[in-house]
C-alpha positions in Angstrom: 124.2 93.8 91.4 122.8 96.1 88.6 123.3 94.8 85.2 126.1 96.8 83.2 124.6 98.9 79.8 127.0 96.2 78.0 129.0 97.4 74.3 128.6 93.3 73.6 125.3 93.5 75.2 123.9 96.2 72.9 125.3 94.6 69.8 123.9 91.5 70.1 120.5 93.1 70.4 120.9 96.0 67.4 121.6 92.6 65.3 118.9 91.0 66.4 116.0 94.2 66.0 118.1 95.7 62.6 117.3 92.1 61.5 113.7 92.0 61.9 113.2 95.3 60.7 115.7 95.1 57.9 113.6 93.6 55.5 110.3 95.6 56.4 112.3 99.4 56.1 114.2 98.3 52.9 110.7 97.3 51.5 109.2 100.5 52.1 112.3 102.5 51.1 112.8 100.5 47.7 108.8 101.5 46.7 109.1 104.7 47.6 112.0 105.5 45.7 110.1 103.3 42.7 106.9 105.6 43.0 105.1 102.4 43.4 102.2 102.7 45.9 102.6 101.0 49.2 99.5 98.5 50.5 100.1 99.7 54.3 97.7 96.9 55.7 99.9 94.6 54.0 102.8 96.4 55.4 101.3 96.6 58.6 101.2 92.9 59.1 105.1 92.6 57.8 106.2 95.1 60.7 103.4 93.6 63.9 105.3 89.5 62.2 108.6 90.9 62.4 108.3 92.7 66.0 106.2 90.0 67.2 109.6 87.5 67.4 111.1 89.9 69.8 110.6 90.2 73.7 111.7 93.1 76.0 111.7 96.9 75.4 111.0 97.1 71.3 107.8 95.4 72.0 106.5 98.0 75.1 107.7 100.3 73.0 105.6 99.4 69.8 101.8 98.5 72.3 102.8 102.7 73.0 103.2 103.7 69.9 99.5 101.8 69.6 97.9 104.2 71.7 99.1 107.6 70.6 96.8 108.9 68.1 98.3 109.7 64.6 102.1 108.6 65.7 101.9 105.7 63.3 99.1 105.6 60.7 95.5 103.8 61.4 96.9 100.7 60.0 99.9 100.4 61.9 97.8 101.2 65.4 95.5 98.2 64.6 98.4 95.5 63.8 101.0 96.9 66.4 97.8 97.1 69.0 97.5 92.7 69.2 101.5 92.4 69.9 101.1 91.1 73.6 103.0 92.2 76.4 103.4 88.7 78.3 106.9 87.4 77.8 108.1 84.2 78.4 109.4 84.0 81.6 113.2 83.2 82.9 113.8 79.1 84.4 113.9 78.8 87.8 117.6 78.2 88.0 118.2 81.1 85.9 115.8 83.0 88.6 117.9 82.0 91.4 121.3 83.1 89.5 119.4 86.5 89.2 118.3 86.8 93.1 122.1 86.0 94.2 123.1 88.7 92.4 120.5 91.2 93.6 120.8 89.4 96.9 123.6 87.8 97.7 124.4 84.1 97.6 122.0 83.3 100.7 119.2 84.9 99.3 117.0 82.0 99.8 117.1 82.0 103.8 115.1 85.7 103.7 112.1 84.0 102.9 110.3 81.4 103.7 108.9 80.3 100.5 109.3 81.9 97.2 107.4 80.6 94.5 109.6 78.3 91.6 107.1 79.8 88.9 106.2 83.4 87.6 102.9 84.9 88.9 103.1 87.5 85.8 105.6 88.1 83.4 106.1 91.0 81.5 108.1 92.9 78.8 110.9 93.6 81.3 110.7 91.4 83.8 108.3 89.0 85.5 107.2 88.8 89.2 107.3 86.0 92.1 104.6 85.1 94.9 107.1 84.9 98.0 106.6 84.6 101.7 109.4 86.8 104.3 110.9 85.3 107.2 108.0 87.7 108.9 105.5 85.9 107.6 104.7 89.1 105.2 103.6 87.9 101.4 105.1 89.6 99.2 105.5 90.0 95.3 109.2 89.8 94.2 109.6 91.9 90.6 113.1 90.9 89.4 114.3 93.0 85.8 115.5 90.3 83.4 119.1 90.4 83.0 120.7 93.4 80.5 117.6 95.5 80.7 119.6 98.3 80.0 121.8 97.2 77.0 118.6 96.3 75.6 116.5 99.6 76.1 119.2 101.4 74.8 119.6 98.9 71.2 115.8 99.1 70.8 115.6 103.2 71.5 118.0 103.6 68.7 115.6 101.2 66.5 113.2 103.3 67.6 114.2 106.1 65.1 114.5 103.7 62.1 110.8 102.5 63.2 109.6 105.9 62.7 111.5 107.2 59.8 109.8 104.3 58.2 106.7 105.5 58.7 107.3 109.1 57.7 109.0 107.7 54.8 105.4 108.7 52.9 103.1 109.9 55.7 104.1 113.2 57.5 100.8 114.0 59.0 102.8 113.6 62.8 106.1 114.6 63.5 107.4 112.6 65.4 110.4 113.9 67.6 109.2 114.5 70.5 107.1 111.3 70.8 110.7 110.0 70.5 112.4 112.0 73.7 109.4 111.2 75.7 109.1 107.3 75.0 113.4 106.9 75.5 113.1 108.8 78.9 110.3 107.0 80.4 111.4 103.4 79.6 114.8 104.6 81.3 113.1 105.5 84.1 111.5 101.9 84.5 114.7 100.2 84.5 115.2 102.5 87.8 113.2 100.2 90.5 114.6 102.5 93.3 112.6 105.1 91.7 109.4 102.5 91.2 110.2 102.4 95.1 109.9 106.3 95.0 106.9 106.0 92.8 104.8 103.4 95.2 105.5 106.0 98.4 104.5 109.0 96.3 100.9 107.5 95.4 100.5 106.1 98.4 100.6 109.7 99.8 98.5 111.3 97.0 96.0 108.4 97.3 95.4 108.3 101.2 91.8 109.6 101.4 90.8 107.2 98.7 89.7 104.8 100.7 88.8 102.1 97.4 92.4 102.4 96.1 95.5 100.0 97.8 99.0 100.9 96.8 101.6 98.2 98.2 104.1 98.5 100.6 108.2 98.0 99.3 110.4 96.3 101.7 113.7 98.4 101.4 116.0 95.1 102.7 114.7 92.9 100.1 114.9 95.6 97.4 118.0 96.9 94.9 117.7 98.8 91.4 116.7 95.6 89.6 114.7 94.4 92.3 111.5 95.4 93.8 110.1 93.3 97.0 106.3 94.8 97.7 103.4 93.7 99.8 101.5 91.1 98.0 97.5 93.0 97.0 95.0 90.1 96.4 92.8 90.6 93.6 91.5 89.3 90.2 92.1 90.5 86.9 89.9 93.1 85.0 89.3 90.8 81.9 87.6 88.5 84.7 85.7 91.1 86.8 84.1 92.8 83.7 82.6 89.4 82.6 81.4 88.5 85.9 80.0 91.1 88.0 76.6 93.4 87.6 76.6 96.8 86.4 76.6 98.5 89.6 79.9 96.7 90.3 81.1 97.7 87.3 80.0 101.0 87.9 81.9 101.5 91.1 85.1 99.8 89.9 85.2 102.4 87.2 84.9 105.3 89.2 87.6 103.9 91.4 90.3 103.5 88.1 88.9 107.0 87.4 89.9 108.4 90.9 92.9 106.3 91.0 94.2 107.9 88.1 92.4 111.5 88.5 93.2 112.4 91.7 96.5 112.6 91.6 96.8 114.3 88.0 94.0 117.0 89.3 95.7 117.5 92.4 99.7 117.0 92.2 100.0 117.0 88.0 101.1 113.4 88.4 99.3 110.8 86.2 100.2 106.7 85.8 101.0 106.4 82.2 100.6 102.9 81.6 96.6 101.5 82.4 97.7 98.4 81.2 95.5 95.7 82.4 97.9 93.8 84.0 98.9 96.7 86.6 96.1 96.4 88.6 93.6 94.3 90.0 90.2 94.2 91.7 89.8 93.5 95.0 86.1 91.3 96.2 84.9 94.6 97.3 85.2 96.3 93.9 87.9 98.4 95.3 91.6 98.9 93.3 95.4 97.3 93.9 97.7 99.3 92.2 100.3 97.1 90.7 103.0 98.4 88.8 104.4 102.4 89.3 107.3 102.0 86.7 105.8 104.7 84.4 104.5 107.7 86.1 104.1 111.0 84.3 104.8 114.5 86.4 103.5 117.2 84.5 103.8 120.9 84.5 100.7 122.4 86.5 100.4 124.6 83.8 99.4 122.1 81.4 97.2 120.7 83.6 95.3 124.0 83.9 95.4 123.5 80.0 93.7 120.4 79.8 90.6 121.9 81.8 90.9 125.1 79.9 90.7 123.0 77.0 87.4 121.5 78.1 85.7 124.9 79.1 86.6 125.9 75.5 84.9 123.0 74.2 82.2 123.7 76.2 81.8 127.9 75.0 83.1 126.7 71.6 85.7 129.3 72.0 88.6 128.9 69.2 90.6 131.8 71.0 90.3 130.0 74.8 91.3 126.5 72.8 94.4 128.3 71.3 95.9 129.2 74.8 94.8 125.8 76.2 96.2 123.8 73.2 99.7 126.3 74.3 100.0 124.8 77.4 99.8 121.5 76.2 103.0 122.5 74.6 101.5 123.0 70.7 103.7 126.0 69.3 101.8 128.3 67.2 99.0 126.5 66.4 97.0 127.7 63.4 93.1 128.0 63.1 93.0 124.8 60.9 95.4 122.7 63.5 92.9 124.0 66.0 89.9 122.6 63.9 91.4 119.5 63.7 92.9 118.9 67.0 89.8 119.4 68.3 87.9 116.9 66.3 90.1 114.5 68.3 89.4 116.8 71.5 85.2 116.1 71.2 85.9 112.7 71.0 88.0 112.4 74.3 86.3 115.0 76.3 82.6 113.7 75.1 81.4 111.9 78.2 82.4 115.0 80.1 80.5 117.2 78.1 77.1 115.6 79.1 75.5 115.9 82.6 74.2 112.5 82.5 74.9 108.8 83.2 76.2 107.4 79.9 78.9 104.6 78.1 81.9 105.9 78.3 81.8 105.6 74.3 78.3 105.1 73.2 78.8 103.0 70.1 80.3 100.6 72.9 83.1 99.9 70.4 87.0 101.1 69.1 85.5 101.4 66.2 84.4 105.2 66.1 87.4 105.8 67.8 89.4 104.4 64.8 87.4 106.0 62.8 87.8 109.5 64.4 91.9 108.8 64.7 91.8 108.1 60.7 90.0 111.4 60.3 92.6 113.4 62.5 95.3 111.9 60.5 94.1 112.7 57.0 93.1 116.5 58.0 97.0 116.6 59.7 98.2 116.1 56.3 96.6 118.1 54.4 97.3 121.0 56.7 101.5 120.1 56.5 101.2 117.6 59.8 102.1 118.5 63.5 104.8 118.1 66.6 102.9 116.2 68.6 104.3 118.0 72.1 106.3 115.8 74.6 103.8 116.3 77.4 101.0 115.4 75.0 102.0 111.6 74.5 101.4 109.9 78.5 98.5 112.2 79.3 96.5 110.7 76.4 97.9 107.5 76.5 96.6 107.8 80.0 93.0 108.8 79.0 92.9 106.3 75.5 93.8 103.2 77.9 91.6 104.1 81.0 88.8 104.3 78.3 88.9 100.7 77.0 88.9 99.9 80.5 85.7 101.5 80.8 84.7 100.3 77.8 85.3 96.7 79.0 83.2 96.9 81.8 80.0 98.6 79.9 80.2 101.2 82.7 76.9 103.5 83.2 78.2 106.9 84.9 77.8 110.6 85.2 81.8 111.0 84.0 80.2 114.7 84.0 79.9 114.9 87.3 83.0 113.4 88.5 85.2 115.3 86.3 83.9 118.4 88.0 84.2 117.3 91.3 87.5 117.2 91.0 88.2 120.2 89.1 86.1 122.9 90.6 88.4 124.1 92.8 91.5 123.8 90.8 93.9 126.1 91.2 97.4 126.1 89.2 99.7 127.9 92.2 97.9 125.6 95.2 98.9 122.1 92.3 102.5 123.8 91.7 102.8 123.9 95.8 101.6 120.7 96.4 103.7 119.2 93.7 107.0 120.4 94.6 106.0 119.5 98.4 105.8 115.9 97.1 108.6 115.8 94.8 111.1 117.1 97.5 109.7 114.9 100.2 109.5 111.8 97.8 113.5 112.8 96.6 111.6 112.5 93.1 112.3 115.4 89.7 109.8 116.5 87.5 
C-alpha cells in the first residue's frame, strides 16, 4: 500500500524543518536589514548543525545543493558537503509492519530468509539482504513510511533555504535549480519507475560487458518497494585503498562508460554517483545499485556539451555561445561567456590533453574550490546568472564521478575515451534511439 501525501503528515514535518531553519533565516534576515556584515563561515556551520538533526528528503536535498557550482556560496558547499546521507534505519518490527503493507500480511512465506538488519540505509529508505522461495538473493529497498508528505514539506523549505542565501549574494539565480531538484526527488519516490529505470540501463548497457545492472522481481515489487537481484561487491572507499593502479585504472574507465555511454548514446545520464550506488565487483568490473535518479536529456543539449568542448578546443567565443544555448543559457553575454568557461576549462581539462593523466592534477578539491569561488565572485559582478534546468544533474553527474576518480588516483587518457565515444555522434541517430527507448521502456523525457 502506497503511503498517502498526508495534510497531518506534511505538518508535522514543515514544523519540524521551519524549526531548524527558523533561527538560521531570521539571523541572516535581521543583519541584513541591520547593514551589519554577515561572517558566512560562521553561518555556514549554523545552517550544516541545524540540517544535520534532520533525516529524509531536506538532507539529499542539501548533499545536491553541495555539488552544483555557485547554487549556494563556497562556504555553504564546504559545510552542507560533510552532512551524510546514512540514516538511521527503521526496527525490525517496524520493518515488518512496512512489508505487510507492501505485501500483504503473509509476506514472510515469499522468502526464505530476509535479513532482521539493514544492509544500507539511506535518506529515503534503507535496503534488506533476502533470499526468494527460488532460492534467488535478492536486495529488498523498502521507502520509509510518508515519503511523500515529507518530500513535499522539505521542497517548500526548499525556497526558504535559498532565499536565505540570495538574501545578500545574487551571483546564481536560483529558480530553476529549484524545478529541477522538486521533480527528480518526486520521481524517486516512484519505485515502479526505478523498476523502469533498472530495464532501461540494462538495455543501454548490454555491450558493456564490465557493467552489471540487477534484475527486479515484478511479484515482490509495489511503488514503495523494489525487490532486485542481489550484485556482490565491495564498496569504492574500500577498493581505492586496496588495489594497484592498474585496478584502479580499469574500475575508472568502467564508472566512466557506465555513466558515458548512455548519455553519448540515448541522452540519458545517472544523476546521483553517490558512492553508495555502486559497488565493485573482484574482477574490477561495476554493480549498478540504485536508478532512483536518472536524467533524460534533450539530444540537443547533448550535441551542446561536445560543441562546447570543440570550442574550448578552437577557443571560439562564437561556437561557445551556441553551445552554452543548448545548455539552455538564454542570451548569454561575452562576459557570462568568459566566466562560464573558466568553470568549463576546469571540467573539460582532462579531455583536453591527449595523454594519461589525474583526473585533477593537484590530486585535491582544493583547486576545484578554488575555481568555484572564482566563478562566483566574477557571476556577481556581471549581475549573476539562471543557472538552466538541464544544467544542474549533468554536472552534478561530471563533479561526483570526478571525486570518484579522484579517490582512486586513476592514471588515464580521459582524452581518448571521450572521443571514442563521441566521434560519431550524431544528434537525429541519439533523438531516434532515445525515443525508441523511452516508448519501449513506457518512460517520458
Amino acid at each position: 500500500m502506497a503511503d498517502k501525501n498526508s495534510l497531518s503528515g506534511r505538518m508535522k514535518r514543515h514544523a519540524n524543518v521551519a524549526g531548524a531553519m527558523s533561527g538560521v533565516a531570521v539571523q541572516a534576515a535581521g543583519k541584513r536589514l541591520l547593514g551589519i556584515e554577515i561572517n558566512h563561515a560562521k553561518h555556514a556551520v549554523e545552517l550544516r548543525h541545524a540540517l544535520g538533526g534532520l533525516k529524509g528528503p531536506l538532507m539529499k536535498i542539501a548533499q545536491i545543493i553541495s555539488t552544483i557550482p555557485d547554487a549556494v556560496p563556497p562556504e555553504y558547499t564546504k559545510e552542507l558537503a560533510q552532512l551524510q546521507s546514512d540514516a538511521p534505519s527503521m526496527g525490525w518490527a517496524f520493518v515488518k509492519r512496512r512489508m505487510m503493507g507492501e505485501l500483504g500480511a503473509d509476506w514472510q512465506t515469499k522468502f526464505k530468509s530476509f535479513d532482521q538488519t539493514a544492509s544500507a540505509a539511506a535518506s529515503l529508505g534503507q535496503v534488506h539482504k533476502a533470499v526468494t522461495q527460488k532460492n534467488v538473493n535478492v536486495a529488498c529497498k523498502l521507502q520509509y513510511p510518508d515519503m511523500n508528505s515529507a518530500v513535499e514539506a522539505d521542497l517548500k523549505q526548499l525556497s526558504i533555504i535559498f532565499s536565505v542565501f540570495e538574501m545578500w549574494d545574487r551571483a546564481v539565480s536560483t529558480g530553476d535549480i529549484q524545478k529541477e531538484i522538486a521533480d527528480r526527488l518526486r520521481e524517486e519516490l516512484d519505485y515502479v519507475r526505478e523498476a523502469k529505470h533498472i530495464a532501461l540501463y540494462a538495455e543501454m548497457l548490454s555491450a558493456i560487458k564490465t557493467v552489471y545492472v540487477p534484475e527486479v522481481l515484478h511479484d515482490l515489487s509495489t511503488s514503495r518497494l523494489l525487490t532486485m537481484t542481489w550484485l556482490e561487491g565491495e564498496r569504492m572507499a574500500s577498493v581505492a585503498e586496496t588495489r594497484n593502479l592498474e585496478a584502479r585504472n580499469e574500475i575508472a574507465m568502467n564508472m566512466f562508460h557506465a555513466w558515458y555511454v548512455p548519455f553519448y548514446n540515448a541522452g540519458i545520464i545517472h544523476g546521483d554517483p553517490h558512492l553508495g550506488n555502486y559497488s565493485v565487483r573482484k574482477d574490477n568490473s561495476i554493480n549498478l545499485l540504485d536508478f532512483g535518479c536518472i536524467r533524460i536529456f534533450r539530444p540537443a543539449m547533448v550535441g551542446g556539451v561536445i560543441e562546447l568542448y570543440h570550442a574550448l578546443v578552437a577557443n571560439d567565443h562564437d561556437r561557445a555561445v551556441e553551445a552554452y544555448k543548448e545548455w539552455g543559457f538564454k542570451h548569454p553575454s561575452k562576459a557570462l561567456i568568459d566566466t562560464l568557461n573558466i568553470w568549463a576549462r576546469f571540467i573539460y581539462a582532462p579531455l583536453l590533453e591527449d595523454r594519461k593523466r589525474l583526473i585533477e592534477e593537484t590530486n585535491t578539491g582544493l583547486y576545484g574550490r578554488e575555481i568555484a569561488a572564482k566563478v562566483h565572485e566574477e557571476l556577481r559582478k556581471i549581475g549573476g546568472v539562471t543557472v538552466p534546468r538541464e544544467f544542474v544533474f549533468m554536472d552534478r553527474a561530471a563533479i561526483g564521478l570526478g571525486s570518484v576518480f579522484l579517490r582512486l588516483k586513476a592514471e588515464i587518457n580521459w582524452y581518448e575515451m571521450f572521443h571514442n565515444l563521441t566521434h560519431d555522434f550524431d544528434v537525429a541517430k541519439v533523438t531516434k534511439s532515445q525515443e525508441k527507448l523511452l516508448k519501449k521502456h513506457k518512460l517520458t523525457a
